[in-house]
C-alpha positions in Angstrom: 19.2 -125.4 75.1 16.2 -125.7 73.2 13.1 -125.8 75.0 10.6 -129.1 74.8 7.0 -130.5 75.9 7.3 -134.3 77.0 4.4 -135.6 75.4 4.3 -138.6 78.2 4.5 -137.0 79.1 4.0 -133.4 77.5 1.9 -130.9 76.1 -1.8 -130.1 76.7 -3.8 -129.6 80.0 -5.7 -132.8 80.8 -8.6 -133.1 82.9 -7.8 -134.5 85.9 -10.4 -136.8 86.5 -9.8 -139.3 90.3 -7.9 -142.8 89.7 -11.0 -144.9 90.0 -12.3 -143.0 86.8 -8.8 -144.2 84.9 -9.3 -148.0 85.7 -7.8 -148.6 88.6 -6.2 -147.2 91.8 -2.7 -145.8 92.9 0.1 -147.5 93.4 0.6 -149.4 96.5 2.5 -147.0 99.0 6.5 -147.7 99.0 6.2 -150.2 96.2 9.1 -150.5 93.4 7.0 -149.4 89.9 7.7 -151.6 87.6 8.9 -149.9 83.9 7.4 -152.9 82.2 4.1 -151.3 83.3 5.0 -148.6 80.4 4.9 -151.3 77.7 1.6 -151.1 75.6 -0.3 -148.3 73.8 -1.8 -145.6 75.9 -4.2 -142.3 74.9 -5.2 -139.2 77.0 -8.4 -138.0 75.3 -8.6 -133.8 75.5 -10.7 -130.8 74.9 -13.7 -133.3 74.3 -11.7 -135.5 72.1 -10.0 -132.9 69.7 -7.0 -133.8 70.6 -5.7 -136.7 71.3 -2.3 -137.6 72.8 -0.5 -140.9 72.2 2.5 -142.7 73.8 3.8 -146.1 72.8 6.1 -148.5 74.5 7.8 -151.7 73.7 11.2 -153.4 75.0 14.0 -153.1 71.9 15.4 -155.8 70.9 18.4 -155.2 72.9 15.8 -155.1 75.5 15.9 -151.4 76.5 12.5 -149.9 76.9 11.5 -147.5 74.0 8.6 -145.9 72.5 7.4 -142.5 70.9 4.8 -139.9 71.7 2.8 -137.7 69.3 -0.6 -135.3 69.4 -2.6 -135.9 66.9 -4.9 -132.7 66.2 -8.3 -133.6 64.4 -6.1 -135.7 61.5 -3.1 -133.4 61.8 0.2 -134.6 63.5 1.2 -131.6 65.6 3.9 -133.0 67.9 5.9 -136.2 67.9 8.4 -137.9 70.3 11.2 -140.4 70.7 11.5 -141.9 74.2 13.5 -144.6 75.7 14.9 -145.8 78.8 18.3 -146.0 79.1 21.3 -146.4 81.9 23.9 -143.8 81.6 26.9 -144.5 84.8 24.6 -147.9 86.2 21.3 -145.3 86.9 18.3 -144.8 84.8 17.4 -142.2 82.5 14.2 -140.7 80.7 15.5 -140.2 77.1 13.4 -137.7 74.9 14.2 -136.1 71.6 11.5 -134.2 70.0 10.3 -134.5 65.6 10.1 -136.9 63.1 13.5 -137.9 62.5 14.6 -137.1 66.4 17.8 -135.1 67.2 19.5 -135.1 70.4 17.9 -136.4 73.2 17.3 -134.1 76.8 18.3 -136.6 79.5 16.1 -136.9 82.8 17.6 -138.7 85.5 15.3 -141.1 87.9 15.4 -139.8 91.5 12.6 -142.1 92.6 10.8 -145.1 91.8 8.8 -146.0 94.8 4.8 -145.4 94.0 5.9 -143.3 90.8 8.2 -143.1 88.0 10.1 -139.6 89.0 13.0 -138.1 86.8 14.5 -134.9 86.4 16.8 -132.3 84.9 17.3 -129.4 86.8 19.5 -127.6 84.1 16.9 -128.1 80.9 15.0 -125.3 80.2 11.6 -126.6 80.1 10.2 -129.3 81.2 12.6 -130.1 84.4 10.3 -132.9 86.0 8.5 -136.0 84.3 6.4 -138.2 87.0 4.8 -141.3 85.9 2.0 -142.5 88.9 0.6 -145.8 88.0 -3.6 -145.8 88.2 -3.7 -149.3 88.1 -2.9 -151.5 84.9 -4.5 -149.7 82.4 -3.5 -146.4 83.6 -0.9 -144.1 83.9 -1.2 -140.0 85.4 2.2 -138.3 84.0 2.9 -134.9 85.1 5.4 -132.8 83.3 6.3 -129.8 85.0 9.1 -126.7 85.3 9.7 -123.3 85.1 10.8 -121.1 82.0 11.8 -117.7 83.0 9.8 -117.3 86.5 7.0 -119.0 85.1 5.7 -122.6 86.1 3.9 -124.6 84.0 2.1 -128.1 85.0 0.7 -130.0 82.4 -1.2 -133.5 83.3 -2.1 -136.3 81.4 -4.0 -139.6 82.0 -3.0 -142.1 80.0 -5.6 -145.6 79.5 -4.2 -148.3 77.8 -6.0 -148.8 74.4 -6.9 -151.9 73.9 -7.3 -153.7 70.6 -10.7 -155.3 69.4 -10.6 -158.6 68.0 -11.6 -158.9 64.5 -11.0 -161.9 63.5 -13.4 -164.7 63.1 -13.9 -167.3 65.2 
């Protein structure tokens, strides 16, 4: 299986900065997340704003959650994603598949939905663990994480919501 970086969830190390720096606070303890928190356009900001990582939701029009990552490099495109949300046998999956026209996707099952957003995939090479913990709403900390040949690897990133500016005229 070929090996992949979640943006969400994916790639480079983030700072890690407390919630109430990322607008908002954790998610109520034992509290359902709610995937329609995903929806909207969010940016991590790293190594002093070099790179910047992206992630993008929306509901389909069949109404399944969907979006795509991609790191954007100075002006160069160096990763992109295609993520969704879909039920495979009546339970949720994490759906990525990695470049510009896709390819298969890697599915990541969701063990856990009480304060975070957890899914996983024991048998995928790298990563084997996406966790989405709400910081607020305009916030997201996703942590991608597994181990590739006896080595771990953690990668964090803190998504804000990026919000439009008005400019039309009034």
């Amino acid at each position: 299986m070929r090996s992949i970086w979640i943006v969400c969830p994916t790639l480079l190390l983030a700072c890690s900065a407390p919630p109430e720096q990322h607008g908002g606070t954790a998610a109520e303890p034992g509290k359902t997340v709610a995937i329609e928190g995903l929806y909207g356009e969010w940016l991590d900001i790293q190594d002093s704003g070099r790179t910047l990582v992206h992630e993008r939701w929306e509901r389909g029009t069949d109404g399944t959650p969907s979006g795509m990552g991609y790191v954007l490099s100075g002006k160069d495109t160096v990763f992109i994603e295609h993520l969704a949300l879909l039920k495979v046998r009546d339970t949720l999956h994490y759906a990525v598949s990695i470049g510009a026209d896709g390819g298969e996707a890697v599915l990541f099952k969701l063990v856990h939905d009480q304060d975070s957003l957890v899914f996983t995939n024991p048998d995928h090479d790298m990563p084997q663990r996406i966790v989405y913990v709400p910081e607020g709403p305009d916030a997201w900390h996703a942590i991608v994480s597994g181990t590739l040949k006896g080595t771990t690897a953690v990668d964090h990133y803190h998504f804000e919501r990026v919000v439009k500016s008005d400019t039309t005229s009034h």
